[in-house]
mmCIF file of the N, C-alpha and C atoms, coordinates in Angstrom:
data_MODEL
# 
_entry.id   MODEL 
# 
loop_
_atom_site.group_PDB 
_atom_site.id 
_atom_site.type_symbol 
_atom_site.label_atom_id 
_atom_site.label_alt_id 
_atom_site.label_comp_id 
_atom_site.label_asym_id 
_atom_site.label_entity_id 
_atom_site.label_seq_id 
_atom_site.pdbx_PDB_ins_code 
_atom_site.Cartn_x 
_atom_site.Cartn_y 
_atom_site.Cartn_z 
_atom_site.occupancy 
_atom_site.B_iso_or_equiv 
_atom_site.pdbx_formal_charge 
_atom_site.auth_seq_id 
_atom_site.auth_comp_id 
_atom_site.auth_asym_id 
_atom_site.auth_atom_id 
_atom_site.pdbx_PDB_model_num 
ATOM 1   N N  . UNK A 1 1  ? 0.837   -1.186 0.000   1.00 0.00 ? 1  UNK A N  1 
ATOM 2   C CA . UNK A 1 1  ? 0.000   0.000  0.000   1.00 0.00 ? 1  UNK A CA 1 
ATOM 3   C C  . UNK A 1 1  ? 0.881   1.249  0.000   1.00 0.00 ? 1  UNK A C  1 
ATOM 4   N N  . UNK A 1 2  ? 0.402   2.301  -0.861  1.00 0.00 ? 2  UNK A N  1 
ATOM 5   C CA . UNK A 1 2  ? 1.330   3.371  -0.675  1.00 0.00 ? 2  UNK A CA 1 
ATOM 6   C C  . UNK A 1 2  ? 0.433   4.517  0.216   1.00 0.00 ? 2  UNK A C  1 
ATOM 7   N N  . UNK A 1 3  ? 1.193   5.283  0.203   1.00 0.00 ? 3  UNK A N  1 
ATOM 8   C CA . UNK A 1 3  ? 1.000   6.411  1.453   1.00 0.00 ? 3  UNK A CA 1 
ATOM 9   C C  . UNK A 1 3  ? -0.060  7.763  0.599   1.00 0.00 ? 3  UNK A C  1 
ATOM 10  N N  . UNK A 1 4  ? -0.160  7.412  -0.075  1.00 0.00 ? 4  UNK A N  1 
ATOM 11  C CA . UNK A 1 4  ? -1.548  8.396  -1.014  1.00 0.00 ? 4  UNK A CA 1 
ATOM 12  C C  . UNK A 1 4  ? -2.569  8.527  -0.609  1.00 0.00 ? 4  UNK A C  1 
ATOM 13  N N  . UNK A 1 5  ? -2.848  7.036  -0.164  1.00 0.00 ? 5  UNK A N  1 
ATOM 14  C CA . UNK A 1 5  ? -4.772  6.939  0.590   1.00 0.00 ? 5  UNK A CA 1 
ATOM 15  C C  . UNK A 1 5  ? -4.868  7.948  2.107   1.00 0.00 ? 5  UNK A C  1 
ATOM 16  N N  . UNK A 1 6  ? -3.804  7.788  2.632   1.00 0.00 ? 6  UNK A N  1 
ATOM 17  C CA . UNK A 1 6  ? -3.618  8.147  3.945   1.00 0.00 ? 6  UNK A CA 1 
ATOM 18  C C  . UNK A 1 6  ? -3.907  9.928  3.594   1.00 0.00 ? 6  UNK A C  1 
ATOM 19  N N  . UNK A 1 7  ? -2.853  10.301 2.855   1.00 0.00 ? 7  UNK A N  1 
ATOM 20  C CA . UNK A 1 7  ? -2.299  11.715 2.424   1.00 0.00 ? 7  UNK A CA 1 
ATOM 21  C C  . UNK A 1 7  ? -4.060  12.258 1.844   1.00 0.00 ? 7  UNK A C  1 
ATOM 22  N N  . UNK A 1 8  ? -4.520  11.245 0.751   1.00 0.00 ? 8  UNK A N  1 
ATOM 23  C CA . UNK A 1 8  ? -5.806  11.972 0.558   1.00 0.00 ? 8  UNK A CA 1 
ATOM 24  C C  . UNK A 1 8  ? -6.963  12.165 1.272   1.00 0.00 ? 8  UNK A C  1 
ATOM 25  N N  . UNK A 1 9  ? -7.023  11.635 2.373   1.00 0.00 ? 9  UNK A N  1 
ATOM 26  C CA . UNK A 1 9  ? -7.950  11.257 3.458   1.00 0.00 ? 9  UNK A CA 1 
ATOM 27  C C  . UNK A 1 9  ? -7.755  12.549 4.087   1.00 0.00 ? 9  UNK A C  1 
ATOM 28  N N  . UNK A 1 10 ? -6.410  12.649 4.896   1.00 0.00 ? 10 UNK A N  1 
ATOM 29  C CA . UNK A 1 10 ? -5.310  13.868 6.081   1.00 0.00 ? 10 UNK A CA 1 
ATOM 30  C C  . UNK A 1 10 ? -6.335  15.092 5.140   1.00 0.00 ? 10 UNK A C  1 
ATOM 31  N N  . UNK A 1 11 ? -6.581  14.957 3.550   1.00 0.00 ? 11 UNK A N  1 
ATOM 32  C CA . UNK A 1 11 ? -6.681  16.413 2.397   1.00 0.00 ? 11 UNK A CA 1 
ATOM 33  C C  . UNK A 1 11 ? -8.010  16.875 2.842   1.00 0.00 ? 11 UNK A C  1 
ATOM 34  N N  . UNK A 1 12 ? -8.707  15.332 2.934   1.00 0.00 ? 12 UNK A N  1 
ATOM 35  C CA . UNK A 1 12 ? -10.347 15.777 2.764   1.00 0.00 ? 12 UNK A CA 1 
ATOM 36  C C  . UNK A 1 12 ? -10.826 15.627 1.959   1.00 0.00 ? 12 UNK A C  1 
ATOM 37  N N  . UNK A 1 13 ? -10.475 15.133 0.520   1.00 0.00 ? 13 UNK A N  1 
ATOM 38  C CA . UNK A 1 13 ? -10.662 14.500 -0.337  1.00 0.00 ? 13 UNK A CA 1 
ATOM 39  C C  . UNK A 1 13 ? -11.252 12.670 -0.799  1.00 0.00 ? 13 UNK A C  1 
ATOM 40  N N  . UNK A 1 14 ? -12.103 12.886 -1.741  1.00 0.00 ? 14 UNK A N  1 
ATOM 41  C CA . UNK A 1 14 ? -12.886 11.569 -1.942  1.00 0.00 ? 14 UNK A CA 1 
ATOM 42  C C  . UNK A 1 14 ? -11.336 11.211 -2.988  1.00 0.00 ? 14 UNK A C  1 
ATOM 43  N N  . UNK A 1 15 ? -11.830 9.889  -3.694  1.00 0.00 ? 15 UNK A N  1 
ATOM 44  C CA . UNK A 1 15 ? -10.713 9.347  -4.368  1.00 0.00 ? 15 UNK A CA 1 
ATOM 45  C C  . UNK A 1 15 ? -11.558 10.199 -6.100  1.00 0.00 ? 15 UNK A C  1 
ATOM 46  N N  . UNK A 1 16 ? -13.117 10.194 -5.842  1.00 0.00 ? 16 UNK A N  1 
ATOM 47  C CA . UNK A 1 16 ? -13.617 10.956 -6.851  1.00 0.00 ? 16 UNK A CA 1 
ATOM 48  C C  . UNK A 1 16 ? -12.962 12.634 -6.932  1.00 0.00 ? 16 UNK A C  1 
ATOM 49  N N  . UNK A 1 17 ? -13.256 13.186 -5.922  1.00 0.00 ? 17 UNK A N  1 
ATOM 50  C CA . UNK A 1 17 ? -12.584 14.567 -6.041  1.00 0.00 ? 17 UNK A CA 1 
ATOM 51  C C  . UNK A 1 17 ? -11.465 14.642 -6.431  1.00 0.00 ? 17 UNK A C  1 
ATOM 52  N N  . UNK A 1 18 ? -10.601 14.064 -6.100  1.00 0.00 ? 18 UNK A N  1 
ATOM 53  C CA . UNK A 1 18 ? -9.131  13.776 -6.573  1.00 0.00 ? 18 UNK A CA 1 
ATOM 54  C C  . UNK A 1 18 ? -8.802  13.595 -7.815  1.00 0.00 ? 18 UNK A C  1 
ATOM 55  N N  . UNK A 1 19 ? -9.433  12.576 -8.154  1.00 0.00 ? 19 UNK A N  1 
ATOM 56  C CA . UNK A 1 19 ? -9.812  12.124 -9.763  1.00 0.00 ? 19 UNK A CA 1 
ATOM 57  C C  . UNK A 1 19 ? -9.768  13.162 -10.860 1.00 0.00 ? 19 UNK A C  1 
ATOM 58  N N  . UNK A 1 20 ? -11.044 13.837 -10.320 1.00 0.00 ? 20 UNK A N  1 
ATOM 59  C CA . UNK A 1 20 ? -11.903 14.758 -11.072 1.00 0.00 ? 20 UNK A CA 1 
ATOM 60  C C  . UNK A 1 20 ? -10.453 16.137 -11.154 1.00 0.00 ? 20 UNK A C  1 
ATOM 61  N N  . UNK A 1 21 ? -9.824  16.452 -10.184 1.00 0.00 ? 21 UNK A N  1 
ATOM 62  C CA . UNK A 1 21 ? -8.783  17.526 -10.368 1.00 0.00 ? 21 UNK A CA 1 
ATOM 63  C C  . UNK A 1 21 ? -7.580  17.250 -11.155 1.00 0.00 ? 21 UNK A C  1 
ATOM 64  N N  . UNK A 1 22 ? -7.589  15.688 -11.288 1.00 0.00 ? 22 UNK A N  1 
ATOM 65  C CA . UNK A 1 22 ? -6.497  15.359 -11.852 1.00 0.00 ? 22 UNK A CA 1 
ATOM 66  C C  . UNK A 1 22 ? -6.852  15.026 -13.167 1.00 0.00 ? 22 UNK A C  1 
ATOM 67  N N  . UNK A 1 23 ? -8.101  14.690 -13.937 1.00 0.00 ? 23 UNK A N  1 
ATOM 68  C CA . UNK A 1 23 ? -8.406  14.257 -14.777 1.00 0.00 ? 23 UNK A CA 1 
ATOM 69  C C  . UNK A 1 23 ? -8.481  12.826 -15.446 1.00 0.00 ? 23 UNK A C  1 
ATOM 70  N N  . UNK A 1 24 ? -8.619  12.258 -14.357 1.00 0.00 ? 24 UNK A N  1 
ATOM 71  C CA . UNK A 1 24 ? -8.544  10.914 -14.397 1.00 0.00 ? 24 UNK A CA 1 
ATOM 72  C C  . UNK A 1 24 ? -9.688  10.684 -13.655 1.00 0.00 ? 24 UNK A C  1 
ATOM 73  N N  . UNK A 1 25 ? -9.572  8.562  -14.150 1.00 0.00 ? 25 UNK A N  1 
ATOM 74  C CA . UNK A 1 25 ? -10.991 7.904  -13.639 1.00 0.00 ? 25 UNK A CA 1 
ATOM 75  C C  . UNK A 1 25 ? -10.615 7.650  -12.060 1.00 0.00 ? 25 UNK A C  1 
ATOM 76  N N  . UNK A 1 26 ? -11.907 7.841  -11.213 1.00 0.00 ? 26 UNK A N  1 
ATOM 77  C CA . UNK A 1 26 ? -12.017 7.524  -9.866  1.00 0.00 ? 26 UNK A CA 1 
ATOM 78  C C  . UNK A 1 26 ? -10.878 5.551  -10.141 1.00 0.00 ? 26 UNK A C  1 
ATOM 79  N N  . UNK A 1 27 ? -11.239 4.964  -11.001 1.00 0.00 ? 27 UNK A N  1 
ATOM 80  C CA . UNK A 1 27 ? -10.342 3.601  -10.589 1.00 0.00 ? 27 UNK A CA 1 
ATOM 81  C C  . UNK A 1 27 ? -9.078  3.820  -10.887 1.00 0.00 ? 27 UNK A C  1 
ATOM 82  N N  . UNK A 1 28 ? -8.521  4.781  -11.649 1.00 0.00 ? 28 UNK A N  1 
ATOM 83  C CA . UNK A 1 28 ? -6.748  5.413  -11.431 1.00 0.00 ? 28 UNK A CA 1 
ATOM 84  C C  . UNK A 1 28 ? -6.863  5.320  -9.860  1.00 0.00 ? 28 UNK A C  1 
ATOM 85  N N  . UNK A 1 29 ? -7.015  6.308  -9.187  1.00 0.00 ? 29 UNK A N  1 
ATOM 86  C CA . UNK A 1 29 ? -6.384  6.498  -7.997  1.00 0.00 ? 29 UNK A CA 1 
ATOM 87  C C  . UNK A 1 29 ? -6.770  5.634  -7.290  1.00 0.00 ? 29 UNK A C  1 
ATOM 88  N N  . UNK A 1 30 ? -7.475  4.686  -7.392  1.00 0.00 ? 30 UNK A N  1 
ATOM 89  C CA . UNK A 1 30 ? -7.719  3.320  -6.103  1.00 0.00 ? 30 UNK A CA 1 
ATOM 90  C C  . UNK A 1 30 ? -6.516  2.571  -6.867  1.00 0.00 ? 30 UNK A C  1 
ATOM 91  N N  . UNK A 1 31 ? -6.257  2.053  -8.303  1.00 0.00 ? 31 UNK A N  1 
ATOM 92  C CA . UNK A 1 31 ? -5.168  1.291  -8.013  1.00 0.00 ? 31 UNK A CA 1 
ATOM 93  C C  . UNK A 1 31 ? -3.710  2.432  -7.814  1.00 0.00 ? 31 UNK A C  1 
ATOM 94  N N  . UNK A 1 32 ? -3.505  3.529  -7.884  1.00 0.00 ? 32 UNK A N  1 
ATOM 95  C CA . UNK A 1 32 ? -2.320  3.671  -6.972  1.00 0.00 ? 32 UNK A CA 1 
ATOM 96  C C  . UNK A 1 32 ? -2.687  3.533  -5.915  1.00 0.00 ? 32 UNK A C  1 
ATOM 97  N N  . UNK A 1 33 ? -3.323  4.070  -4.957  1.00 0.00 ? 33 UNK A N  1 
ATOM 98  C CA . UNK A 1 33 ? -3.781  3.558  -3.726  1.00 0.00 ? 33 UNK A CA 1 
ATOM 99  C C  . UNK A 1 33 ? -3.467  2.309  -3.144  1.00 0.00 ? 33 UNK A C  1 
ATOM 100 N N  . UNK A 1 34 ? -4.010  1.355  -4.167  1.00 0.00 ? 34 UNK A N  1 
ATOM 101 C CA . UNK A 1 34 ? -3.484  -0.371 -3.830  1.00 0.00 ? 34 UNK A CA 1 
ATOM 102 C C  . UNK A 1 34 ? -2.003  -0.608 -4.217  1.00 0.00 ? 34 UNK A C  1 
ATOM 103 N N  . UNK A 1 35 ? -1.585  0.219  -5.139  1.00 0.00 ? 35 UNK A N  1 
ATOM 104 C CA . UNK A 1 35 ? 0.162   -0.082 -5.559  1.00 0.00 ? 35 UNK A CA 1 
ATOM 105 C C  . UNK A 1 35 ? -0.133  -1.155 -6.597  1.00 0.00 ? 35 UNK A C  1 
ATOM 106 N N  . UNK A 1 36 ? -1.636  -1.287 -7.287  1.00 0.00 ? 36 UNK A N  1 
ATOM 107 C CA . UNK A 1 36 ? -1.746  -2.243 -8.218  1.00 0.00 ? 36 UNK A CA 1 
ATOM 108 C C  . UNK A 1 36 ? -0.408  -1.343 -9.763  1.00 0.00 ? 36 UNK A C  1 
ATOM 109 N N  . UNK A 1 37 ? -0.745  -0.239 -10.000 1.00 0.00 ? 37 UNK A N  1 
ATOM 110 C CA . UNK A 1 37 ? -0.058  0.729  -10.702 1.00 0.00 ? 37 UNK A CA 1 
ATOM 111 C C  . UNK A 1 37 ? 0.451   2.328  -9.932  1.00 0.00 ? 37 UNK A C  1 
ATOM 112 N N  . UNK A 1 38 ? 1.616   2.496  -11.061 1.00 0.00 ? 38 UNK A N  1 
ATOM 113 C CA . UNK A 1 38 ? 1.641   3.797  -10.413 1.00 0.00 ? 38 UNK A CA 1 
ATOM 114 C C  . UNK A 1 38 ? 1.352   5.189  -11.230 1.00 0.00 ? 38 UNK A C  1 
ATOM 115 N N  . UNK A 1 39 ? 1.494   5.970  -10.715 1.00 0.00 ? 39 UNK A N  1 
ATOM 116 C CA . UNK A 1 39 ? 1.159   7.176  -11.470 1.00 0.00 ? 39 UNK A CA 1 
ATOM 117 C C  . UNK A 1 39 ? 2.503   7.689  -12.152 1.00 0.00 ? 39 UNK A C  1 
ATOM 118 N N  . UNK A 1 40 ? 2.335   8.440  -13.174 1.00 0.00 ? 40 UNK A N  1 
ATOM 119 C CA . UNK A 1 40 ? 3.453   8.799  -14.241 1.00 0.00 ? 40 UNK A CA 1 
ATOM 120 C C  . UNK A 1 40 ? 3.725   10.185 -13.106 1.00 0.00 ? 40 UNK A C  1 
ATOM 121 N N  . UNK A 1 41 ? 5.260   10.511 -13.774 1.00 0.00 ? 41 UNK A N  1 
ATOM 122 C CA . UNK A 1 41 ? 5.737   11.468 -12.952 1.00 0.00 ? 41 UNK A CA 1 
ATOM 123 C C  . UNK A 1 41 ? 5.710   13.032 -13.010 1.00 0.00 ? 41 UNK A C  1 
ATOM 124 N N  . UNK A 1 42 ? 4.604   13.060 -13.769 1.00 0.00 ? 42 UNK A N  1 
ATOM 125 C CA . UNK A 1 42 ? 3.805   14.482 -14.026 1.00 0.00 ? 42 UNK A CA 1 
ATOM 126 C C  . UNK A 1 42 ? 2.562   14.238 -13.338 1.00 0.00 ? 42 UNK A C  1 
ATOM 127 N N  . UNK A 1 43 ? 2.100   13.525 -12.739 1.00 0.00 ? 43 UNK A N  1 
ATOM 128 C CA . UNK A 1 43 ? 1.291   12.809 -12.377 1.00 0.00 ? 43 UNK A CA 1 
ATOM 129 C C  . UNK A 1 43 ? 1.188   13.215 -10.924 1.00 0.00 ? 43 UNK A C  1 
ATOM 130 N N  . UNK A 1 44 ? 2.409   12.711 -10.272 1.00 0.00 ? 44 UNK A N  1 
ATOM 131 C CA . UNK A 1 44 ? 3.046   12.192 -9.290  1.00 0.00 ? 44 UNK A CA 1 
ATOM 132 C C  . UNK A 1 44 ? 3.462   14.562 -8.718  1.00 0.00 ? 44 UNK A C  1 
ATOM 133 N N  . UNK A 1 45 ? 3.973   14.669 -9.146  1.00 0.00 ? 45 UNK A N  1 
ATOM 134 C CA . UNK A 1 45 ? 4.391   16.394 -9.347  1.00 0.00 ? 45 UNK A CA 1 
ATOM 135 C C  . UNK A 1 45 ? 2.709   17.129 -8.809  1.00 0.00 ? 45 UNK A C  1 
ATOM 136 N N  . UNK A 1 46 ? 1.415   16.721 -9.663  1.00 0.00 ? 46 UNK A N  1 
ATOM 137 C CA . UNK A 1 46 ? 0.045   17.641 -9.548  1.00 0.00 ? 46 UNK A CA 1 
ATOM 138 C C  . UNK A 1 46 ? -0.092  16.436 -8.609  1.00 0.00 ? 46 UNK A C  1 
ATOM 139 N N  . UNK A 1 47 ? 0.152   15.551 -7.934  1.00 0.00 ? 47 UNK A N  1 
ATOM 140 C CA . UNK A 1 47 ? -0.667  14.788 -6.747  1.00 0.00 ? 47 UNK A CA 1 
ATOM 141 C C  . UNK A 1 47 ? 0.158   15.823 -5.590  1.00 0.00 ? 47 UNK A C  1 
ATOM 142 N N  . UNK A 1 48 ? 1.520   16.769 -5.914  1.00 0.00 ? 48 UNK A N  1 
ATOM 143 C CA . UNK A 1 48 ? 2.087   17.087 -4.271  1.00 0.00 ? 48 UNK A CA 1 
ATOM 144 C C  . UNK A 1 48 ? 1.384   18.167 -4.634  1.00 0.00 ? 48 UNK A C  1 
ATOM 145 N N  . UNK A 1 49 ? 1.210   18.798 -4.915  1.00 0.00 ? 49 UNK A N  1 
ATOM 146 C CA . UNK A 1 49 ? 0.591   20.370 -5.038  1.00 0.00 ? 49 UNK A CA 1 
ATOM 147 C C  . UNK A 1 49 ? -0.765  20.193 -4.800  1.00 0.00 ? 49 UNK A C  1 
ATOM 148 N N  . UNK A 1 50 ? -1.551  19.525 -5.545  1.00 0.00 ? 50 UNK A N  1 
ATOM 149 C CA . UNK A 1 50 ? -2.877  18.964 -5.052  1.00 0.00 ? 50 UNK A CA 1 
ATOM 150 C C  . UNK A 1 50 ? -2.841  18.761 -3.561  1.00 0.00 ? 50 UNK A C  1 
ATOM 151 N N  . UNK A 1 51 ? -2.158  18.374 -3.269  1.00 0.00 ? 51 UNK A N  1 
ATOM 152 C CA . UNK A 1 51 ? -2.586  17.577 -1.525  1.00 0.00 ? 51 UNK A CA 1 
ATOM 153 C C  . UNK A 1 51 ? -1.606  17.886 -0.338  1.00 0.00 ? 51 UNK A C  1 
ATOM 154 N N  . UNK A 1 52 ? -0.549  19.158 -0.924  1.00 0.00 ? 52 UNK A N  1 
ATOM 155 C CA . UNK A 1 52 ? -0.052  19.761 -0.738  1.00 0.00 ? 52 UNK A CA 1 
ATOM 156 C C  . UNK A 1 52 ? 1.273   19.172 0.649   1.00 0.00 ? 52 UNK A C  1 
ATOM 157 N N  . UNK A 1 53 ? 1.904   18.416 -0.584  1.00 0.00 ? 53 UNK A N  1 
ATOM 158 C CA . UNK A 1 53 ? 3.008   17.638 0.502   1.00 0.00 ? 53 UNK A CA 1 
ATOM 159 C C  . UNK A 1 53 ? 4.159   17.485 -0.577  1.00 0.00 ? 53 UNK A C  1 
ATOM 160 N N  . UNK A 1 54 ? 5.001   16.939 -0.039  1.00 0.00 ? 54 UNK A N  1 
ATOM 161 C CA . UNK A 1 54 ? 6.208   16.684 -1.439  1.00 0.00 ? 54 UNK A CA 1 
ATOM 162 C C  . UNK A 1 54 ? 6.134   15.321 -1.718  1.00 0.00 ? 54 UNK A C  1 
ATOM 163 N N  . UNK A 1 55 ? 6.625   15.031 -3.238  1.00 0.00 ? 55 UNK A N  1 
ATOM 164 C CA . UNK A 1 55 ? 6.703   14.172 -3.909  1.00 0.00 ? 55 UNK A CA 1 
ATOM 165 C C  . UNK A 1 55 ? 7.433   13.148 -2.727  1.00 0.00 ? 55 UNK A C  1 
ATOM 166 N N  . UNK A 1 56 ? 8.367   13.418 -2.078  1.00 0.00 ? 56 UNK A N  1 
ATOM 167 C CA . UNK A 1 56 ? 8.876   12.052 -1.166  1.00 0.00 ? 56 UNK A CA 1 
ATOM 168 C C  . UNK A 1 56 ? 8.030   11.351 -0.118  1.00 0.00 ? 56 UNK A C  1 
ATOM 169 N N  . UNK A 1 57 ? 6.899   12.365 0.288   1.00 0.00 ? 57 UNK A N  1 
ATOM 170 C CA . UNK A 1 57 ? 5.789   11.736 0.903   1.00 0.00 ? 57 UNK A CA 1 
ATOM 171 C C  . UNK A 1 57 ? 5.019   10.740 -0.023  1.00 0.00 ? 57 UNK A C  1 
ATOM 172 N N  . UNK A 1 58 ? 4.801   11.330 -0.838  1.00 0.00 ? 58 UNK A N  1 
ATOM 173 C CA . UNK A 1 58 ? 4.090   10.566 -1.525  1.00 0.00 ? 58 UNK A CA 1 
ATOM 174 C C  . UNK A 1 58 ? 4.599   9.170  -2.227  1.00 0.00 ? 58 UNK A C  1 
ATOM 175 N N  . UNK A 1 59 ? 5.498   9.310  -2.057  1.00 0.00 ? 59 UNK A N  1 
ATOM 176 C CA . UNK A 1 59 ? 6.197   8.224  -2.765  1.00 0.00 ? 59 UNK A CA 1 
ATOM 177 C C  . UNK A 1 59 ? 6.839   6.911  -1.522  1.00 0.00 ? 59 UNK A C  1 
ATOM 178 N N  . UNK A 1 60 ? 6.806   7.440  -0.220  1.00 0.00 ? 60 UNK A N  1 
ATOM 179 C CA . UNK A 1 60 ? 6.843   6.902  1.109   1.00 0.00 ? 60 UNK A CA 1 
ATOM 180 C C  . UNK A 1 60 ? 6.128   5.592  1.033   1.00 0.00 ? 60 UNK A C  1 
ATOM 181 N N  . UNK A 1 61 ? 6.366   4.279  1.540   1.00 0.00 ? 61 UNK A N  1 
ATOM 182 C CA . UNK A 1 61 ? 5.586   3.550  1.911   1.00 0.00 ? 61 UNK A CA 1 
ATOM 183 C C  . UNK A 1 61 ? 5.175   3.841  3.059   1.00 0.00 ? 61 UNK A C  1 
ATOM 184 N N  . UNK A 1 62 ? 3.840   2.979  3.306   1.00 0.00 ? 62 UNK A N  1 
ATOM 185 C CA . UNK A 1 62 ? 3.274   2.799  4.381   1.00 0.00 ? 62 UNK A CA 1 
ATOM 186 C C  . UNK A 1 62 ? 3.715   1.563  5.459   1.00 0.00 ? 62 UNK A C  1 
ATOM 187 N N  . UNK A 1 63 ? 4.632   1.971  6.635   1.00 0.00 ? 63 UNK A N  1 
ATOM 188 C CA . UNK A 1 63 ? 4.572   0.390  7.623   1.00 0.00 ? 63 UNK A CA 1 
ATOM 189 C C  . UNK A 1 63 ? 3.326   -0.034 7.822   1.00 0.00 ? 63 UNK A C  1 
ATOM 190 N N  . UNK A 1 64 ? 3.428   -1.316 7.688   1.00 0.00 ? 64 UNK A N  1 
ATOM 191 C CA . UNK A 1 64 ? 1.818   -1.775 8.649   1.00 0.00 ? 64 UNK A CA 1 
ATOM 192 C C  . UNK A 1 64 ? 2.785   -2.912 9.568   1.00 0.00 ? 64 UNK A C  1 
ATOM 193 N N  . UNK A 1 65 ? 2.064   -2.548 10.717  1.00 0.00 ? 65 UNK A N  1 
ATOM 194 C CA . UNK A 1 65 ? 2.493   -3.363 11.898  1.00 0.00 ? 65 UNK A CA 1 
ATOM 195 C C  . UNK A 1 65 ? 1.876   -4.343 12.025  1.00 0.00 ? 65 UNK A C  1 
# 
């Protein structure tokens, strides 16, 4: 799992709202979310400004204990 779901949640953001700013389908951002795919790195650039963190957060895994 990557650290996106967390980061868009912290935003206040649906995975639709997100979507919709980025121009993409609500099922883009569930599979980055799952780490099924990732996002291109222009992509990755409007997800830190969007949600207003840096690209190394975002790119952070998540521990699960």
């Amino acid at each position: 799992m990557t650290a996106l779901r967390d980061i868009r949640q912290r935003a206040g953001l649906t995975q639709t709202a997100l979507a919709k700013q980025l121009n993409v389908s609500p099922e883009a951002v569930t599979m980055w979310e799952s780490g099924a795919r990732k996002p291109d790195i222009i992509t990755i650039k409007k997800l830190s400004v969007i949600l207003g963190v840096t690209t190394d957060e975002l790119l952070a895994p998540i521990k699960v204990d």
